[in-house]
Every structure is written in C-alpha cells, then in structure tokens.
Predicted model as a PDB file, atoms N, CA, C, CB and O in Angstrom, pLDDT in the B-factor column:
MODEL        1                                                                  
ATOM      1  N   UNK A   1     107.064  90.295 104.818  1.00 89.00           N  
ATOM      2  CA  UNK A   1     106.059  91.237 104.409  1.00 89.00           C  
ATOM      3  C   UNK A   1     104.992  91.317 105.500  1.00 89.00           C  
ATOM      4  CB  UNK A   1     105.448  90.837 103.047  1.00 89.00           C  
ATOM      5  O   UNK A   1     104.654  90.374 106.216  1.00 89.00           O  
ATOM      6  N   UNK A   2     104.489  92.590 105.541  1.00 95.00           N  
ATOM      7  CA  UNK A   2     103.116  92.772 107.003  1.00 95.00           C  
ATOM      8  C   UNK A   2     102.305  93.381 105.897  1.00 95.00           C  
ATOM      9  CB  UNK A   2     103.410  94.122 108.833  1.00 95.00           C  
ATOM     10  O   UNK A   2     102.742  93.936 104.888  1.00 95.00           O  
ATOM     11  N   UNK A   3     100.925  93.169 106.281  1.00 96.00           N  
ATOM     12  CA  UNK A   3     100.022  93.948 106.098  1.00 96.00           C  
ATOM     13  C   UNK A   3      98.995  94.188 106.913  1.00 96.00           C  
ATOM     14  CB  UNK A   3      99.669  93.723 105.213  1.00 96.00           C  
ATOM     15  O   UNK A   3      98.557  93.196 107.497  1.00 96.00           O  
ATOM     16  N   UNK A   4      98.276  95.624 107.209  1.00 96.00           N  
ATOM     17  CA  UNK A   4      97.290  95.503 108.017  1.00 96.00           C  
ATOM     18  C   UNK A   4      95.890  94.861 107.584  1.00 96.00           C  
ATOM     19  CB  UNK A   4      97.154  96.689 108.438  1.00 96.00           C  
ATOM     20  O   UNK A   4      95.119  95.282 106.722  1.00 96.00           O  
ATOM     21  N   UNK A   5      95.739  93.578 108.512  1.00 95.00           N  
ATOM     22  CA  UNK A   5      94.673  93.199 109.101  1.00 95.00           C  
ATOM     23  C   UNK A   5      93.394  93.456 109.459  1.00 95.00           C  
ATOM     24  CB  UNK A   5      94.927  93.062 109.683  1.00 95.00           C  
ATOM     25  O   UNK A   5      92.408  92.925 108.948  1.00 95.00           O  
ATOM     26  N   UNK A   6      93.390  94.297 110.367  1.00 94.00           N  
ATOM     27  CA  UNK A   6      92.167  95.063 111.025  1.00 94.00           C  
ATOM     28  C   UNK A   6      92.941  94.774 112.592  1.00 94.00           C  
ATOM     29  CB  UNK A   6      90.243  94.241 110.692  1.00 94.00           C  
ATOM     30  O   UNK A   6      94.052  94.314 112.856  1.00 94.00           O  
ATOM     31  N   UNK A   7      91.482  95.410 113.737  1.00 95.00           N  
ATOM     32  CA  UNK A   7      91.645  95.423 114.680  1.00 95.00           C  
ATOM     33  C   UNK A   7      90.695  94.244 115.658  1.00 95.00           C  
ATOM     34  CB  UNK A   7      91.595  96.683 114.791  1.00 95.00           C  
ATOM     35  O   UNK A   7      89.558  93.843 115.408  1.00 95.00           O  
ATOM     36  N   UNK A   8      91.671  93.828 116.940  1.00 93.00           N  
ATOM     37  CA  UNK A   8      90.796  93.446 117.843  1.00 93.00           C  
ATOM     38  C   UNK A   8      89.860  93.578 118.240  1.00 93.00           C  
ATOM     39  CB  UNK A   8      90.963  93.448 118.417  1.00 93.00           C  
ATOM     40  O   UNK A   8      89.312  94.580 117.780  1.00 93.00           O  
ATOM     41  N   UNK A   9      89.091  92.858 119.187  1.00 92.00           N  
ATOM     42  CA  UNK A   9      88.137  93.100 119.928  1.00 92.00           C  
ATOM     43  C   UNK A   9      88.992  94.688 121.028  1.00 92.00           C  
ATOM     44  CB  UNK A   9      87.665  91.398 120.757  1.00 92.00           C  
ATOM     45  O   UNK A   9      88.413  95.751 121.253  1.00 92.00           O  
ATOM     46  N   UNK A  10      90.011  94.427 121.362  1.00 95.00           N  
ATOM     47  CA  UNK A  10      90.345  95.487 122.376  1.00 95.00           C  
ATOM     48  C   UNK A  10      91.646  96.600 121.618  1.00 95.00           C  
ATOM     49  CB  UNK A  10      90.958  94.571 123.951  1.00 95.00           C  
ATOM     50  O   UNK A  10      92.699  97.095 122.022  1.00 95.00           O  
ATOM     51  N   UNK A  11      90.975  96.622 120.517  1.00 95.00           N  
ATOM     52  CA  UNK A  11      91.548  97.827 119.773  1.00 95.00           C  
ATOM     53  C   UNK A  11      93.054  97.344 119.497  1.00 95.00           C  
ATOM     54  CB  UNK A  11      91.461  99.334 120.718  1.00 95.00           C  
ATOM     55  O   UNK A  11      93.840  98.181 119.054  1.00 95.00           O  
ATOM     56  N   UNK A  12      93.310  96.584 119.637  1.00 95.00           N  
ATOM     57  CA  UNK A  12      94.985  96.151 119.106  1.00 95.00           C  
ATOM     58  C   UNK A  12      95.049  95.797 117.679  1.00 95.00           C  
ATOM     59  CB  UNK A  12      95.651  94.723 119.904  1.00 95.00           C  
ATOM     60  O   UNK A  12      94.563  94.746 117.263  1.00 95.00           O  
ATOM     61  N   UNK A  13      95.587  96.576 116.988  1.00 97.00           N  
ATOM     62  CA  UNK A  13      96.262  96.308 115.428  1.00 97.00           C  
ATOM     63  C   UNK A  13      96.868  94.941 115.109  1.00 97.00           C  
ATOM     64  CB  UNK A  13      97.512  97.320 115.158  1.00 97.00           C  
ATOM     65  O   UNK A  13      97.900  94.559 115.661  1.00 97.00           O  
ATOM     66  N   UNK A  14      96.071  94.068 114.029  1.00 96.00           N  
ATOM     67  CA  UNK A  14      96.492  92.847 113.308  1.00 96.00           C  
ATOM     68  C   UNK A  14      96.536  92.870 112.217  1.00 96.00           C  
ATOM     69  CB  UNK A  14      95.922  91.891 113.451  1.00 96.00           C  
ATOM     70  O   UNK A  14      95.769  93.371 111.396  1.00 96.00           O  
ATOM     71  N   UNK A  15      98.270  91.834 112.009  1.00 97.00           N  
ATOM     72  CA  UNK A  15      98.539  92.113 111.279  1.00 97.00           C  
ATOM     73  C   UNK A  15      98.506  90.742 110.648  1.00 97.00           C  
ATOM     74  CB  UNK A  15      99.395  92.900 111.416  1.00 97.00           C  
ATOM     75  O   UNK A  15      98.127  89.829 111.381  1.00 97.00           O  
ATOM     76  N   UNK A  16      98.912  90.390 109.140  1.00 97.00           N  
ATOM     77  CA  UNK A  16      98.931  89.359 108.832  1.00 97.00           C  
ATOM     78  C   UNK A  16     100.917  88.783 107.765  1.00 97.00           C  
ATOM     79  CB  UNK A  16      97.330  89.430 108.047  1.00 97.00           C  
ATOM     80  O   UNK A  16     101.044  88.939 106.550  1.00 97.00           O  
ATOM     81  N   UNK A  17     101.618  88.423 108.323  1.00 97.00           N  
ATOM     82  CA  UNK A  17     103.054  88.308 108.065  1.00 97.00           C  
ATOM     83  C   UNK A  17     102.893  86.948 107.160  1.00 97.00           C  
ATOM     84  CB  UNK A  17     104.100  88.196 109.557  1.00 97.00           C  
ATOM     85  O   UNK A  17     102.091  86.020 107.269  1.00 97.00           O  
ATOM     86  N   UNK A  18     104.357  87.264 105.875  1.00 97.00           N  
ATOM     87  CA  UNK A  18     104.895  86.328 105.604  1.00 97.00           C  
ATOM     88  C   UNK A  18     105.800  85.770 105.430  1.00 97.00           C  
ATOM     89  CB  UNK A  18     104.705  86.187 105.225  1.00 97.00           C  
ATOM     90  O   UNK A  18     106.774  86.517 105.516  1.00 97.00           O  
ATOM     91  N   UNK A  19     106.109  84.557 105.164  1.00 96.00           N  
ATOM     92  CA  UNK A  19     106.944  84.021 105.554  1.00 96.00           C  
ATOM     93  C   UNK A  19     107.598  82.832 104.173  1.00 96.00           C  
ATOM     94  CB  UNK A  19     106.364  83.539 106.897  1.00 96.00           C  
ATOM     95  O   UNK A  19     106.788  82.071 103.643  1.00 96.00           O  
ATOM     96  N   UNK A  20     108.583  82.823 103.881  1.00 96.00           N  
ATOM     97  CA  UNK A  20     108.672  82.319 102.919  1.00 96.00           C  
ATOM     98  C   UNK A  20     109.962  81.630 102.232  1.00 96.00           C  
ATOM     99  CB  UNK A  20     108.209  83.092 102.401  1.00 96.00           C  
ATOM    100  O   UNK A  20     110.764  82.529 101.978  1.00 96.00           O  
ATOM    101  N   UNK A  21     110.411  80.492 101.876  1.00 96.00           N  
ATOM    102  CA  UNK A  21     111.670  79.967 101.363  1.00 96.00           C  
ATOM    103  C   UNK A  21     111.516  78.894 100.099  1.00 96.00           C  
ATOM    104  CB  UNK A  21     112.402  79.276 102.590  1.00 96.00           C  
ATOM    105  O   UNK A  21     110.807  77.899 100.250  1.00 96.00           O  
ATOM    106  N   UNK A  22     112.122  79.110  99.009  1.00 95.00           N  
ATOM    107  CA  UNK A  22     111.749  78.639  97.923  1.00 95.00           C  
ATOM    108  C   UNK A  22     110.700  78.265  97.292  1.00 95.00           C  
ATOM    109  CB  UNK A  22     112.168  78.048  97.853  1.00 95.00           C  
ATOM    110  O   UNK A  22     110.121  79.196  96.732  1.00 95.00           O  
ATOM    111  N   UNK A  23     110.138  77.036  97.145  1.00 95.00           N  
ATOM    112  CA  UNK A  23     108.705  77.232  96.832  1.00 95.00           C  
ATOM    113  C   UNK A  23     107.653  76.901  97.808  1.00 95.00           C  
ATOM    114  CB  UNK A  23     108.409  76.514  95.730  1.00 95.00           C  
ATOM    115  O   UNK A  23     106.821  76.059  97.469  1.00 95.00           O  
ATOM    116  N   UNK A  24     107.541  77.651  99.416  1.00 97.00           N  
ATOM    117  CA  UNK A  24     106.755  77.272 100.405  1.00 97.00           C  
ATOM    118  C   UNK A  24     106.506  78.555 100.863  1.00 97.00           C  
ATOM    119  CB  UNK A  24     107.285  76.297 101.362  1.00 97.00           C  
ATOM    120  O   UNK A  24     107.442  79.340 100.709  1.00 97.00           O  
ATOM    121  N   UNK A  25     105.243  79.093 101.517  1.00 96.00           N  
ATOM    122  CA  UNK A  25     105.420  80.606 101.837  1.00 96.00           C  
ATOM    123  C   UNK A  25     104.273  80.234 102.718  1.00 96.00           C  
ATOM    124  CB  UNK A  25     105.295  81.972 100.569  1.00 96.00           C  
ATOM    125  O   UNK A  25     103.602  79.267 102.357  1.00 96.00           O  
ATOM    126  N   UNK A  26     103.940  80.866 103.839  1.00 96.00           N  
ATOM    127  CA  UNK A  26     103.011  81.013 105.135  1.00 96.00           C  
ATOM    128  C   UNK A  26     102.709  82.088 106.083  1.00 96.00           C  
ATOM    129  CB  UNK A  26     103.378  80.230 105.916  1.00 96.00           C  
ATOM    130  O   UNK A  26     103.468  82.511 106.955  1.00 96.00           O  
ATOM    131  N   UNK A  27     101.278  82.569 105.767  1.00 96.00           N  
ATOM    132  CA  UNK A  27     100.881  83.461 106.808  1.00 96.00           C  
ATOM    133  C   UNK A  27     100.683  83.182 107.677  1.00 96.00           C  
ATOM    134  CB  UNK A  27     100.142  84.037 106.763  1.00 96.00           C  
ATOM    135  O   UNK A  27     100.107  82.120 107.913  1.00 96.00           O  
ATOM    136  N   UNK A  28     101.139  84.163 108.733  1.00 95.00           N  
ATOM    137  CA  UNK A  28     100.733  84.039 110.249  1.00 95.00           C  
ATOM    138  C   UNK A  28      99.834  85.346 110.472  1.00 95.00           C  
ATOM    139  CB  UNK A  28     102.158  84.003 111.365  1.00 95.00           C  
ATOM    140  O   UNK A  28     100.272  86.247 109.756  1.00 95.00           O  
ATOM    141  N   UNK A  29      98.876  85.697 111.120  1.00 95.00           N  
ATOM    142  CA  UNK A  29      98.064  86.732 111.702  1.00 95.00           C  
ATOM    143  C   UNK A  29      98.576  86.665 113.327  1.00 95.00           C  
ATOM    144  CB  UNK A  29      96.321  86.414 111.431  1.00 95.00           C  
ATOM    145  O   UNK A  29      98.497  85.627 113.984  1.00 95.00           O  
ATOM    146  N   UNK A  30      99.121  87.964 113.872  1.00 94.00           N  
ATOM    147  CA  UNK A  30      99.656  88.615 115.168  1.00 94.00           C  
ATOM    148  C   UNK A  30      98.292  88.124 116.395  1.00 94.00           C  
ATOM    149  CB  UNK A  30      99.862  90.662 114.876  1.00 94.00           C  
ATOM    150  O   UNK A  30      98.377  88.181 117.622  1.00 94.00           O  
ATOM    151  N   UNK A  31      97.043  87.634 115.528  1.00 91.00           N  
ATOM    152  CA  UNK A  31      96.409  87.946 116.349  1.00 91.00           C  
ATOM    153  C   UNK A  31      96.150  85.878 116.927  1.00 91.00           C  
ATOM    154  CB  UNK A  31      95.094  89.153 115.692  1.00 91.00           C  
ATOM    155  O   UNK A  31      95.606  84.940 116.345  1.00 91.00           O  
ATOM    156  N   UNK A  32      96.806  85.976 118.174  1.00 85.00           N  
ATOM    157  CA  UNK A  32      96.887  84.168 118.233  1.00 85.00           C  
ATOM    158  C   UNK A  32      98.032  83.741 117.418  1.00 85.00           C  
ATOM    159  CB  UNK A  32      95.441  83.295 117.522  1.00 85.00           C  
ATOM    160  O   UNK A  32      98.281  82.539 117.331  1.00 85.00           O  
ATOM    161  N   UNK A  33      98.582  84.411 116.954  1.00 88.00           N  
ATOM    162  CA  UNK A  33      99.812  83.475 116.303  1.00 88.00           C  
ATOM    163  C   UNK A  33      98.778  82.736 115.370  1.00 88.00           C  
ATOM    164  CB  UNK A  33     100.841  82.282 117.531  1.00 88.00           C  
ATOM    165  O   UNK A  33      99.173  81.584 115.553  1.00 88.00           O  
ATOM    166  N   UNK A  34      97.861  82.634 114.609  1.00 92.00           N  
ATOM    167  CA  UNK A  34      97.369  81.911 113.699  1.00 92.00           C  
ATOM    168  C   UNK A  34      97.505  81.793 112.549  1.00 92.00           C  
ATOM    169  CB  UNK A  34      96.594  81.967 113.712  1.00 92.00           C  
ATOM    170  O   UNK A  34      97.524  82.704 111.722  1.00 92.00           O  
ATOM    171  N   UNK A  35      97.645  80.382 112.315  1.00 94.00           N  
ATOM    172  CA  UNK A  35      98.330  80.243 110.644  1.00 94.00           C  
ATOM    173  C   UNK A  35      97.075  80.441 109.782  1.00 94.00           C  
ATOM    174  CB  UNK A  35      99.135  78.490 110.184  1.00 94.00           C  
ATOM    175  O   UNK A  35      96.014  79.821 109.861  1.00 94.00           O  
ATOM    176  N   UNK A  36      97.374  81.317 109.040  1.00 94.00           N  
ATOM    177  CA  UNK A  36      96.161  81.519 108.279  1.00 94.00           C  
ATOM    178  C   UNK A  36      95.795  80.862 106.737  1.00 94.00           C  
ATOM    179  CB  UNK A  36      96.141  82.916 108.172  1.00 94.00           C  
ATOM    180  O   UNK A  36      94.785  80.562 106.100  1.00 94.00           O  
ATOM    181  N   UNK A  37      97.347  80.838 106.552  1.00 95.00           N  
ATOM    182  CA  UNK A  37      97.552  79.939 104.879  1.00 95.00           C  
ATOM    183  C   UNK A  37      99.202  79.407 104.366  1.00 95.00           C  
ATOM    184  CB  UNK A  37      97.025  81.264 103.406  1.00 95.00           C  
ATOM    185  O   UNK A  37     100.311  79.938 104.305  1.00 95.00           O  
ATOM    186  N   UNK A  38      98.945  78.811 104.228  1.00 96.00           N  
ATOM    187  CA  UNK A  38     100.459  77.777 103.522  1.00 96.00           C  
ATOM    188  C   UNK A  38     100.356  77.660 101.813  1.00 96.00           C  
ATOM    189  CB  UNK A  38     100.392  75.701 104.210  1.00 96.00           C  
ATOM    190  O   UNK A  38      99.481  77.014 101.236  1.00 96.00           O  
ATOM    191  N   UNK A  39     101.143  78.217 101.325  1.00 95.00           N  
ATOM    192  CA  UNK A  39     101.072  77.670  99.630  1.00 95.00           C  
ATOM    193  C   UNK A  39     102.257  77.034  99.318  1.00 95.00           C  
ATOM    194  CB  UNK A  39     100.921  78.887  98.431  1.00 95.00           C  
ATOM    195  O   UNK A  39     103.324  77.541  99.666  1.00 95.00           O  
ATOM    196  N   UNK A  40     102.201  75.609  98.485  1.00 96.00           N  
ATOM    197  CA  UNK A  40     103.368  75.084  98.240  1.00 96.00           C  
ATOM    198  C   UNK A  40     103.462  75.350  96.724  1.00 96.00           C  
ATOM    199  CB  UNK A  40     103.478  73.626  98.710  1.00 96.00           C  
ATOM    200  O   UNK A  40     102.386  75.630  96.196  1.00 96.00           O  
ATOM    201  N   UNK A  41     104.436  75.318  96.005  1.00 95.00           N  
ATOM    202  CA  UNK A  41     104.384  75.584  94.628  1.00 95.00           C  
ATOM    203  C   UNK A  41     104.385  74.566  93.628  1.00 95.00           C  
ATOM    204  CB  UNK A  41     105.325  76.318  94.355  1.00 95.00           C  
ATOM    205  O   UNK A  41     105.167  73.616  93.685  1.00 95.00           O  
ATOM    206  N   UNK A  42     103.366  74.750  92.515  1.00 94.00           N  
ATOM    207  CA  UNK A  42     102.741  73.682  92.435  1.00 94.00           C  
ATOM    208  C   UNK A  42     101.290  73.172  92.709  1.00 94.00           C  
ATOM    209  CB  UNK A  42     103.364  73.185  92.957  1.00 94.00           C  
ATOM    210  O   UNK A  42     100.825  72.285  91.994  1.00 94.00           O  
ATOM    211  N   UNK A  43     100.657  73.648  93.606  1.00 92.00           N  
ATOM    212  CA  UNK A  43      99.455  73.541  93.723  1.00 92.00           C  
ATOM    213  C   UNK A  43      98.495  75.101  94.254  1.00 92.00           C  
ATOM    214  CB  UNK A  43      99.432  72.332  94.655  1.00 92.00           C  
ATOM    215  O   UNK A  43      98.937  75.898  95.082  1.00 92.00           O  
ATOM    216  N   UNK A  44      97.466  75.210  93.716  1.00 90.00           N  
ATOM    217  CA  UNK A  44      96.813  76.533  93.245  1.00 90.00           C  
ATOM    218  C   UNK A  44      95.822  77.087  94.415  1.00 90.00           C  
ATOM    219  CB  UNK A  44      95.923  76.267  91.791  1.00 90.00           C  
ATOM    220  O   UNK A  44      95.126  78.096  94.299  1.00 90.00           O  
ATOM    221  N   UNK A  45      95.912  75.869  96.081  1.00 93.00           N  
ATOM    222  CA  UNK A  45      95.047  76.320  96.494  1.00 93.00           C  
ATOM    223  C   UNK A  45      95.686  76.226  98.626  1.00 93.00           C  
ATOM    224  CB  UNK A  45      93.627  75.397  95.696  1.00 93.00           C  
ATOM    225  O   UNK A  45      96.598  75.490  99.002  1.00 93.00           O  
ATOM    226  N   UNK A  46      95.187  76.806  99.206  1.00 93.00           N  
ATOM    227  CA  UNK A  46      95.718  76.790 100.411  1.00 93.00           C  
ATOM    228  C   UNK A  46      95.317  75.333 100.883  1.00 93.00           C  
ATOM    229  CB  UNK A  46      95.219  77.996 101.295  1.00 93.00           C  
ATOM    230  O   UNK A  46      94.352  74.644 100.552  1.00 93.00           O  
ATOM    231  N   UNK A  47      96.714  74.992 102.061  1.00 94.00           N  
ATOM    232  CA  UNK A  47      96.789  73.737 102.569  1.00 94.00           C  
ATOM    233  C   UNK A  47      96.426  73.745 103.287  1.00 94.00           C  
ATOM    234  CB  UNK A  47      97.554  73.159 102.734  1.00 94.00           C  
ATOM    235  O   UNK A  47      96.275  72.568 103.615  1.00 94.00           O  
ATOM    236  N   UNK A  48      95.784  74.834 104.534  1.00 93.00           N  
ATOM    237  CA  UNK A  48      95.286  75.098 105.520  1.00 93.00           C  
ATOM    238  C   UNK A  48      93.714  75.304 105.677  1.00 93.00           C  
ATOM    239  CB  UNK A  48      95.947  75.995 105.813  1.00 93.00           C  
ATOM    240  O   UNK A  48      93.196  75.923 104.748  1.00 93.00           O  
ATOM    241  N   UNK A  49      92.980  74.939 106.570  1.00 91.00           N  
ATOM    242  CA  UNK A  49      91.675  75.899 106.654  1.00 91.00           C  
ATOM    243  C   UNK A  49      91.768  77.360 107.306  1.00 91.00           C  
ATOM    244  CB  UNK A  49      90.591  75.155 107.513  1.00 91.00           C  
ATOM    245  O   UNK A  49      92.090  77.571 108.475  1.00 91.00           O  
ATOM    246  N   UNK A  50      91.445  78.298 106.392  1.00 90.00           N  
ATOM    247  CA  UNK A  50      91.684  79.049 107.045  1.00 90.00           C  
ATOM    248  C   UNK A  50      90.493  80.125 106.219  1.00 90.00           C  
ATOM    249  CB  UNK A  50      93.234  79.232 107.191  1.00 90.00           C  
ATOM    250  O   UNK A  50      89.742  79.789 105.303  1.00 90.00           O  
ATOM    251  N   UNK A  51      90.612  81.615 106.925  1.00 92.00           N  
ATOM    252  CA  UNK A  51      89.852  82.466 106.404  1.00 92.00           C  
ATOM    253  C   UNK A  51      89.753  83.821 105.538  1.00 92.00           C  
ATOM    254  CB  UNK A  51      89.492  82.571 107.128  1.00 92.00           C  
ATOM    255  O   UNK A  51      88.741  84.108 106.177  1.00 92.00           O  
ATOM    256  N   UNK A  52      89.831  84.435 105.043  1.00 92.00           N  
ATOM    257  CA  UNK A  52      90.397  85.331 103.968  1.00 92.00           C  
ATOM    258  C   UNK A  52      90.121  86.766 104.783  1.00 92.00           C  
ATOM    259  CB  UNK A  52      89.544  85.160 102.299  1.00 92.00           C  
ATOM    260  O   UNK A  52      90.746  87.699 104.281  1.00 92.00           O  
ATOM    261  N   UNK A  53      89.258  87.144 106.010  1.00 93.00           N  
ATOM    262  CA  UNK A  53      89.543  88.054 106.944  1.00 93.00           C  
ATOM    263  C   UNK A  53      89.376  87.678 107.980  1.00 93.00           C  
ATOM    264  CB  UNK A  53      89.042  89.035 106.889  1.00 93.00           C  
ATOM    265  O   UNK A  53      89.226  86.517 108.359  1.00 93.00           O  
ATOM    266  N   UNK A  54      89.388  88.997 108.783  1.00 93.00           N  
ATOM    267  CA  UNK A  54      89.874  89.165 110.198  1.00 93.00           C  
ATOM    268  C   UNK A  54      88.214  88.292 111.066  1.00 93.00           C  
ATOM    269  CB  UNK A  54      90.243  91.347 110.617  1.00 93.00           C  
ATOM    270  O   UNK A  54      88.197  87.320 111.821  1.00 93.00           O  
ATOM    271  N   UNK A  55      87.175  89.036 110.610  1.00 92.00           N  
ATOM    272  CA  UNK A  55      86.054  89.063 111.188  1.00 92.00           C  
ATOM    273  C   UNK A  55      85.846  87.334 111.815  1.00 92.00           C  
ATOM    274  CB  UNK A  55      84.939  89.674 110.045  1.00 92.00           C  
ATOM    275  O   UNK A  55      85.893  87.020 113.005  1.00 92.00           O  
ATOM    276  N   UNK A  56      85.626  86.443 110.710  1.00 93.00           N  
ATOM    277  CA  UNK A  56      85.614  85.083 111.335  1.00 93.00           C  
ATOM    278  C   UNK A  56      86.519  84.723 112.095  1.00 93.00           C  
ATOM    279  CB  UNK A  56      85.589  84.169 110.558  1.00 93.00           C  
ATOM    280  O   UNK A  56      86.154  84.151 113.122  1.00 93.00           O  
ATOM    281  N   UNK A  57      87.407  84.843 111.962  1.00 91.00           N  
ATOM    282  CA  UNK A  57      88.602  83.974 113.052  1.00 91.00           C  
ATOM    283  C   UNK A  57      87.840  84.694 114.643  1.00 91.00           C  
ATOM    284  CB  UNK A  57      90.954  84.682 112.696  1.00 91.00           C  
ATOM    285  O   UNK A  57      87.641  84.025 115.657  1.00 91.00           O  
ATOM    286  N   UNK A  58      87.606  85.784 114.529  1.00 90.00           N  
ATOM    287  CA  UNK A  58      87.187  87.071 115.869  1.00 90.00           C  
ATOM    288  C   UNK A  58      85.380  86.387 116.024  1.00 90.00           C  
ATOM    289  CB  UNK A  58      87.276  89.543 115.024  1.00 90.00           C  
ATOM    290  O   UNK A  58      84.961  86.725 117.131  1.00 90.00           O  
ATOM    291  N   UNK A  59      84.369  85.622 115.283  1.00 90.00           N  
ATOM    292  CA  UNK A  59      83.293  85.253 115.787  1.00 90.00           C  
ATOM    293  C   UNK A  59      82.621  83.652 115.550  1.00 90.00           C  
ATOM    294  CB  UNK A  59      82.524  86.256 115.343  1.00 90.00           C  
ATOM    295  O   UNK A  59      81.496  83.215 115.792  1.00 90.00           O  
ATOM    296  N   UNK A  60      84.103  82.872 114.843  1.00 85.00           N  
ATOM    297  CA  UNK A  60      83.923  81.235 114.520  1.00 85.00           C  
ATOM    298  C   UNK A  60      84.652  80.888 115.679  1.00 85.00           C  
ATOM    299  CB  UNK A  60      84.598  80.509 112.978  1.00 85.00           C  
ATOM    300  O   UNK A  60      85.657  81.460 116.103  1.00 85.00           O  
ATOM    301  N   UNK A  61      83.931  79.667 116.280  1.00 72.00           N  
ATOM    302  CA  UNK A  61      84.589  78.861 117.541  1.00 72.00           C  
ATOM    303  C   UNK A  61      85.581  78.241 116.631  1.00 72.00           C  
ATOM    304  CB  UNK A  61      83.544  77.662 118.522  1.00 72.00           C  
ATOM    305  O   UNK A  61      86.572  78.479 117.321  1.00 72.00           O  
ATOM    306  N   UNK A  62      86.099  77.560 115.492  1.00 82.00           N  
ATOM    307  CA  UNK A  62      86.376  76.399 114.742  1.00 82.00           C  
ATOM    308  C   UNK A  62      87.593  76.476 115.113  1.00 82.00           C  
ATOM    309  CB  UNK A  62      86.092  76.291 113.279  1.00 82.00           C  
ATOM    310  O   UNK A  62      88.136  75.534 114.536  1.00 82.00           O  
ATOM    311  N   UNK A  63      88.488  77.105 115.822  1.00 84.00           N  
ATOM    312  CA  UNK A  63      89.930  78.001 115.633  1.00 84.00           C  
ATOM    313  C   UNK A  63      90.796  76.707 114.869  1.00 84.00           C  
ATOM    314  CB  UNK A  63      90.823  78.663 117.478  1.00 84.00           C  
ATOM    315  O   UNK A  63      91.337  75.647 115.180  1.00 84.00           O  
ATOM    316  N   UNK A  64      90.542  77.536 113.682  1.00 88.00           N  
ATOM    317  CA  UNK A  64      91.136  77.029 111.847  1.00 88.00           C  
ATOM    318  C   UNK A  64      92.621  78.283 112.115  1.00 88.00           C  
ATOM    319  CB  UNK A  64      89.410  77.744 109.788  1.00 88.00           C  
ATOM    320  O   UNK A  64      92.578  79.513 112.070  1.00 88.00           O  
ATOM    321  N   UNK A  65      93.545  77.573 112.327  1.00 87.00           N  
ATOM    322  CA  UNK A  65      94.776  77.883 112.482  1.00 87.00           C  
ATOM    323  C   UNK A  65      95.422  77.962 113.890  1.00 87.00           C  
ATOM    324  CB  UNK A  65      94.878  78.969 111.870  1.00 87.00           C  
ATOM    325  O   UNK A  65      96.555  78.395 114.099  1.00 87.00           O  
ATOM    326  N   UNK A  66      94.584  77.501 114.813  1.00 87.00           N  
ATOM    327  CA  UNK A  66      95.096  77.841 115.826  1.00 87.00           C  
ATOM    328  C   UNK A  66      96.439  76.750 116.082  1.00 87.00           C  
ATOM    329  CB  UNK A  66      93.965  77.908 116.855  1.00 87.00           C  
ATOM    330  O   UNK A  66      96.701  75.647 115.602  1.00 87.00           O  
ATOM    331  N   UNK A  67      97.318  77.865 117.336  1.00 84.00           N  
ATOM    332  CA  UNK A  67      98.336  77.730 117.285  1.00 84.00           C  
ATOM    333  C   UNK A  67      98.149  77.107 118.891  1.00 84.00           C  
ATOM    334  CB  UNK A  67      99.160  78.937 116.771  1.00 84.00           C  
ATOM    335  O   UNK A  67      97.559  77.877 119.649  1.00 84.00           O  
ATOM    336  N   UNK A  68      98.562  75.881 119.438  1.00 80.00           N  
ATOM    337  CA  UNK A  68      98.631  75.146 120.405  1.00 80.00           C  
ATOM    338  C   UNK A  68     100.261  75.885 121.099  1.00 80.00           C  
ATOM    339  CB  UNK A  68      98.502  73.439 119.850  1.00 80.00           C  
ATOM    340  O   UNK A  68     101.367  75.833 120.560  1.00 80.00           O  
ATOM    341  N   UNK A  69      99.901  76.530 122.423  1.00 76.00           N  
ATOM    342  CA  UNK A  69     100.871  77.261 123.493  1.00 76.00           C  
ATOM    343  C   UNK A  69     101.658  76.238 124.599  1.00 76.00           C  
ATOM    344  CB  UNK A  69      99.888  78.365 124.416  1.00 76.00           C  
ATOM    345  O   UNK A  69     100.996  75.243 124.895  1.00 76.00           O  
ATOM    346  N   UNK A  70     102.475  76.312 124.995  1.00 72.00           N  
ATOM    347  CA  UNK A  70     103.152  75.413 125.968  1.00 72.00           C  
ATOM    348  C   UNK A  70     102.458  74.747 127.187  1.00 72.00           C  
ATOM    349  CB  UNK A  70     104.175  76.137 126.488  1.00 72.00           C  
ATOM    350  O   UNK A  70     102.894  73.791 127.827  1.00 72.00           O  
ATOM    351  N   UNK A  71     101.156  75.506 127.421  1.00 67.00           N  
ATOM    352  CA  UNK A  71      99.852  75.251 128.356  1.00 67.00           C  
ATOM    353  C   UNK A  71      99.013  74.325 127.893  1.00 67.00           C  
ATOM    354  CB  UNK A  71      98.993  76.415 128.558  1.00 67.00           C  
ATOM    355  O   UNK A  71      98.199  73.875 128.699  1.00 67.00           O  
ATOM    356  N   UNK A  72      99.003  73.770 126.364  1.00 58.00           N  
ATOM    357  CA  UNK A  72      98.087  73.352 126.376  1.00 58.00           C  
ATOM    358  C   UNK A  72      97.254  72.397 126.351  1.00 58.00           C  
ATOM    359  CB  UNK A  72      98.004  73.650 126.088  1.00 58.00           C  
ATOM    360  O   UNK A  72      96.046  72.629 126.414  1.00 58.00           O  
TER     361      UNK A  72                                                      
ENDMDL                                                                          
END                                                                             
C-alpha cells in the first residue's frame, strides 16, 4: 500500500509504504528510507519512535527512523 505523504524540501513527492506478513506490518517513508512505524499484533501501540507526519522528520535533528547506508 502507498500513500501520499507530502513533499520535500526540493519538491520531490513522499510517500509512506507498507509492508506486511501475518501479524507484523511496517512503514517505510521514500523520504530516507525511514522507518516510520512497526505494529506487532497484539500490542496497541508503535514499536518505533517515530512521527505521525512529514513536517518533523523534515525539521527534528533526532532522525527517529533513520536508516544507517553502507557509508556509514
């Protein structure tokens, strides 16, 4: 499943995908590859820190999902 997100700082469309197999399901946002939320089934609340829009991830240093690159 996609849904739109919002946009970048440089006008690029984000999106937020999921992902999902029996009782485990996980968003990713296009923007950083950032995990934004994990739900396991069974419990009522996200396993992740993460943020419910676009705007913080784009003006919090905290990077709450960030995704560590082969550089890093």
């Amino acid at each position: 499943m996609r849904e739109d997100w919002g946009l970048a700082p440089d006008g690029t469309r984000v999106y937020r995908l999921r992902i999902g197999q029996g009782g485990l399901s996980a968003h990713f946002l296009t923007f950083g590859a950032t995990l934004q939320d994990i739900r396991l089934k069974g419990f009522d609340f996200n396993l992740v820190l993460g943020y419910d829009r676009l705007v913080p991830y784009l003006t919090n240093s905290a990077y709450f999902g960030a995704t560590v690159g082969r550089f890093a």
